[in-house]
N, C-alpha and C positions, 0 to 999 in steps of 0.2 A: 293649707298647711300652716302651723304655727311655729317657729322659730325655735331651733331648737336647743338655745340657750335660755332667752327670756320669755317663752311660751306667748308672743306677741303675734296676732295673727299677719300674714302676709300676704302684701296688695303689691308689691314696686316689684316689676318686673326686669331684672337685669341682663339678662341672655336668653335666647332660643336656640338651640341646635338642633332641634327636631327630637329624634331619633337614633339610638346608636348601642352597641353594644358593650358591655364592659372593656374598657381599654386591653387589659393585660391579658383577656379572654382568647389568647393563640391558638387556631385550629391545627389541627396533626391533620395523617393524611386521612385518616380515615375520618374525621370528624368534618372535615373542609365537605364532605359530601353530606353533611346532615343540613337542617336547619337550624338557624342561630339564635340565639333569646335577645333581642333588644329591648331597651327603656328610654321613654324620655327624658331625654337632657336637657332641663330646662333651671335657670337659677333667680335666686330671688333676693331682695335684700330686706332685713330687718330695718326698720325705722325709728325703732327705739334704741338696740344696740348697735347698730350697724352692721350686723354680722350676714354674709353675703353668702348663699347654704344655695348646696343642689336638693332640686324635692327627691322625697326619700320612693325608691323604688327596689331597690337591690339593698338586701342584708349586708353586713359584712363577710359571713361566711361566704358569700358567693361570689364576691368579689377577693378576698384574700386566701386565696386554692392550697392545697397542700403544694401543688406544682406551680405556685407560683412562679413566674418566670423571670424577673428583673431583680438581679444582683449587681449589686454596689460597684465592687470592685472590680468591675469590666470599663470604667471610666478611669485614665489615670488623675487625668485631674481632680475627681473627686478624693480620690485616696491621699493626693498633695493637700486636701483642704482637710480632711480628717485629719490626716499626723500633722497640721500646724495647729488645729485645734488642740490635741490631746496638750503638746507641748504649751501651747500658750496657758488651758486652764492648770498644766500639772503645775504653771508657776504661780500664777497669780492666785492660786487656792492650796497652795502647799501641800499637794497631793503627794502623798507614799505609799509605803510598806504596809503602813497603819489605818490607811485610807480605804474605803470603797469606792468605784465607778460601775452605776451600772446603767446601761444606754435600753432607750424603749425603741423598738422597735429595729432590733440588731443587724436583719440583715444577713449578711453572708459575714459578718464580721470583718468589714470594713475598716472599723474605726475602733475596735475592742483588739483587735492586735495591736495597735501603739498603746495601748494602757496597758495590755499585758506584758509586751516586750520593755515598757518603763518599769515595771516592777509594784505597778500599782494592784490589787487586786479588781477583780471587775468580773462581773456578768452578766446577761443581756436577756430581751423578753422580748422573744419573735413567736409569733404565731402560726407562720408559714413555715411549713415543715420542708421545704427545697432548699429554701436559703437556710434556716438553722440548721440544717446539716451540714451546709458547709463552712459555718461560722464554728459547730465541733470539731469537723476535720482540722480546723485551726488548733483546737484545742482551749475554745474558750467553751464557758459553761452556759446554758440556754435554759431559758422556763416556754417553755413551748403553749403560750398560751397569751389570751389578748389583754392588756393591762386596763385596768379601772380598778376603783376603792376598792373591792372584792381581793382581788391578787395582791393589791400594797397590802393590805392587813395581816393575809396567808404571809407575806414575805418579813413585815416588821415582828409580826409574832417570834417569826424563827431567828430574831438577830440578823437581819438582812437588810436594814436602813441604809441609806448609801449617801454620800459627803457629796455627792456630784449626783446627778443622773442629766444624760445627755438625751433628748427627742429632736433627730433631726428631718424632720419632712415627713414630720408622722402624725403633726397635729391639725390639721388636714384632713386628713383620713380618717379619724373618727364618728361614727354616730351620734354617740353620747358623750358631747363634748365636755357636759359640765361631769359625768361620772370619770373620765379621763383623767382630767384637771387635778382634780378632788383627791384623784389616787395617789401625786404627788406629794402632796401636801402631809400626806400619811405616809412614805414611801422614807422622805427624806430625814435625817438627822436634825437634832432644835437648830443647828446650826447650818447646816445643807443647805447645797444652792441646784438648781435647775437651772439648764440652757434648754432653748428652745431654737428652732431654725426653720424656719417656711418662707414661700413666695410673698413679697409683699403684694397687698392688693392695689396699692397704689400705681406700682408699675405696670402689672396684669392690666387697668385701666389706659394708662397713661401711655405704654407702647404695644395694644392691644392684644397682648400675649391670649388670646381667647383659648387658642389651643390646650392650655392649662387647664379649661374644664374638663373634666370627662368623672364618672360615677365614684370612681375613688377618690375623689377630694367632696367629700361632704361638705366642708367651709374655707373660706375666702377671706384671708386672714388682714385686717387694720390694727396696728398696736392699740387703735382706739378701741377697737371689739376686742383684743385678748386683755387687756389690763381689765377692762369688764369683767370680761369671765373668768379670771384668774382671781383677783377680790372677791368676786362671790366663794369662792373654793378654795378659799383659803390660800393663795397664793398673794403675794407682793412683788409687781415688779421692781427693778432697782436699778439696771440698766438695760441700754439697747443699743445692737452694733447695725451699721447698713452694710451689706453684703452682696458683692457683685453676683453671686452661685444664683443658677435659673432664674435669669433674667432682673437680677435683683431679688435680695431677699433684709428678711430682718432675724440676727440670735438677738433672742429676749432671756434675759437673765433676770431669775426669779427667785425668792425665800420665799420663807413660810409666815406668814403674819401673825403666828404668836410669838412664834421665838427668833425670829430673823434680827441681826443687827447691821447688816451691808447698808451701806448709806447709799441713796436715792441719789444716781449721777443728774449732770444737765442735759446728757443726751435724750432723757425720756421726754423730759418736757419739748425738746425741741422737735423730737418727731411729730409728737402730739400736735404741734401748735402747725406744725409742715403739715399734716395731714388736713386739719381743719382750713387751714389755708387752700389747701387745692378742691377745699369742697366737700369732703368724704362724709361729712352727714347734711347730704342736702341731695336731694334724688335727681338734681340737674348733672352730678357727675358722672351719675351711673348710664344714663339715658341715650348715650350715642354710642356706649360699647357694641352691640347688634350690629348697626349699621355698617362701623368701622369693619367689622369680623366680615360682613359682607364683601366689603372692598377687597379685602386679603384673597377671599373665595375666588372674587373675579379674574382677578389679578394671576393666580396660578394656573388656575383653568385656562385664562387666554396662553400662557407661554406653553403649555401642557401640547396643548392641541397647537399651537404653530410651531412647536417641534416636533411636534407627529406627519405635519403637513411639509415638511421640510426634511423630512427622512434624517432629524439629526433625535438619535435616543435619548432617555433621561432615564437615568439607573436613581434610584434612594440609597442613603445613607441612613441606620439607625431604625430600627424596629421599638422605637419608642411611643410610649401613651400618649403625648400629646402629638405626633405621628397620626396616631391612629383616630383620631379628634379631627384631625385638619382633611387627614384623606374622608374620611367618611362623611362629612358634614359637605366638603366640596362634591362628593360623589364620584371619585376618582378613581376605577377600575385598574386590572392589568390592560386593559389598549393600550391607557394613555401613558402608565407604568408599570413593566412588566413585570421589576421585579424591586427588592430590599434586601440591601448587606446588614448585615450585623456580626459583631466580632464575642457574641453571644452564644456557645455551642449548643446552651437551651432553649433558642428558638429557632436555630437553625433546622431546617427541614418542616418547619412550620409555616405557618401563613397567617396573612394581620386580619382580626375580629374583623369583619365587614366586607372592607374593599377585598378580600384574599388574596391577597397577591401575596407570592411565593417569599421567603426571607432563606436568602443564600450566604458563602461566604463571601471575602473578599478575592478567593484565588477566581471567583465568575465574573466577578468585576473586573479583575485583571485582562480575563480573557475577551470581554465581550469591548471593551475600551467604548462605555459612552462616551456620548460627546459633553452631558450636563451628567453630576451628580448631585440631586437635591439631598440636602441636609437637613431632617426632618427634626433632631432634636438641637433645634438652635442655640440650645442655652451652652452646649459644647463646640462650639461652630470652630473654634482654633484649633480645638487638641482633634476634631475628625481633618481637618484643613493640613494640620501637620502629621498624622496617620495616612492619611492618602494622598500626600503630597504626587504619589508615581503620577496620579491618572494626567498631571500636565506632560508628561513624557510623550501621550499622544493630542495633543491640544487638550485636553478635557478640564471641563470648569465647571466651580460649585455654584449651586444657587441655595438662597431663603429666601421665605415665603414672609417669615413674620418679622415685623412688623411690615414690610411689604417686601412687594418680588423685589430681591437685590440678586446681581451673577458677577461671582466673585472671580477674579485672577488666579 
């Protein structure tokens, strides 16, 4: 496989998961009785760029369904971090009346309700037809279709350049990173800025967030590999914020390199220089992620099975991708967990790609009163921790797996 930003062949092997099938690929009832399609999950790192990619096995279409299942605004905390964004960039970029916002990869319109209820204009470019419909019932506007150079061109043609465009957790998810990229850079106004927002890779390493992989994150993001690939495609970064959201992350703020005038903060350097400091282009930092991801695997499994032998249940919290990364890589069935809440009415009555195990509401939680709730999407661990505050009502307490088994109070 060659790299597929700098077409550099690839030898440095950075994870193995075997096996598995697309994360967000939720079985109904009738489908839980067919057979499943899996791919392997395997990642790799570029040694030129550094750019840290899953091999290619699955399209995007097949992976981003019309019934895609994972909507935004079923986390409050994420909707707290959207409207402090919209506000924070509506000031610092002197957004109005006059202005455009239009966000990639929209979502259920999340984060385009605080631009429209500011009074900014704005519209958004989702490709999954489950969440754009409910990003219209909001009453914002949708291009139902997947963005690269192709789409920005169709859109600058028609007077549709926009002063802002927002990508939050979506650059990642691309195939075609450098046609992505590229589309920005045409997309936006001479003066227009881009925010970007992904996991940083350096945490993913550093607190073995392994779960993180799974077929929909094509790439494994280093501000030292997007400043790469943004310079080739026409973008300039200028600054960069560190961000607590899924386990740490990085917003990279970028213009266009021919007409950009945002002057180059000292935060970029300073990442840069943190990065290279902890290693990031040296194949000695990538080399013990496997292993570590091993430990995590053990570590569940042994509590899994001594609370099975112990006659004390363990219910899940959270019908989440990288959920379904952890149970299936560990080999986790309904024995050793029976079942999955989510506060998700689209996947309820569904079942997780793989392991199948049933996703219920929280009135079965209620009733069934485990004695553990694991918490599979940890990057939310406080706002499930204050949502299901009841289950201490009968003893009941939370556990995480990642970065290792921790059982919370």
């Amino acid at each position: 496989m060659k790299c597929r930003h700098c077409a550099t062949e690839l030898s440095l092997p950075f994870l193995d998961l075997g096996s598995a099938p697309p994360s967000n690929a939720y079985l109904t009832a009738t489908t839980v009785n067919a057979p499943e399609v899996w791919y392997p999950l395997r990642l790799l790192v570029c040694q030129n760029c550094w750019l840290v990619q899953t091999e290619d096995h699955a399209g995007r279409e097949a992976l981003f369904t019309d019934d895609y299942a994972y909507f935004s605004s079923f986390s409050s905390s994420w909707l707290a971090h959207a409207k402090a964004y919209v506000e924070a960039m509506q000031a610092r970029f002197a957004l109005g009346a006059d202005s455009r916002v239009v966000e990639i990869a929209a979502n259920d319109g999340y984060l385009l309700q605080y631009v429209q209820a500011a009074g900014v204009p704005c519209y958004g470019i989702e490709p999954t037809a489950s969440t754009a419909a409910a990003a219209k019932a909001k009453g914002i506007a949708v291009v139902e279709r997947f963005f690269g150079v192709e789409l920005a061109q169709e859109l600058a043609a028609q007077g549709q350049q926009a002063d802002l465009t927002a990508a939050n957790n979506v650059l990642a998810h691309v195939p075609d990173i450098n046609d992505f990229v590229a589309g920005f850079a045409v997309l936006l106004k001479p003066q227009g800025v881009a925010t970007f927002e992904f996991p940083h890779l350096q945490q993913m390493v550093q607190q073995c967030q392994f779960d993180t992989a799974y077929h929909e994150h094509y790439s494994y993001l280093s501000l030292t590999a997007v400043q790469r690939i943004f310079a080739a495609n026409g973008l300039q970064v200028f600054d960069v914020q560190e961000l607590p959201t899924h386990g740490g992350s990085l917003r990279v703020f970028a213009q266009r390199v021919d007409t950009g005038q945002q002057p180059v903060a000292p935060a970029v350097q300073q990442v840069l220089v943190a990065e290279t400091a902890a290693g990031m282009q040296t194949a000695d930092f990538y080399s013990q992620f496997g292993l570590q991801s091993m430990r995590i695997v053990r570590e569940l499994l042994s509590f899994l099975v001594s609370a099975a032998h112990s006659g004390h249940p363990v219910a899940a919290y959270g019908a989440a991708a990288k959920g379904n990364t952890l149970l299936n890589f560990a080999g986790v069935r309904p024995h050793l967990l029976p079942y999955v809440v989510d506060k998700n009415p689209a996947k309820q009555g569904k079942f997780l790609p793989g392991s199948r195990i049933p996703i219920l509401d929280d009135a079965f939680l209620r009733a069934q009163q485990p004695r553990y709730v694991l918490i599979l999407p940890w990057n939310l661990q406080a706002e499930v921790m204050e949502q299901l505050a009841y289950i201490r009502e009968w003893g009941g307490r939370f556990v995480t797996a990642v970065p290792g088994l921790a059982i919370h109070p």
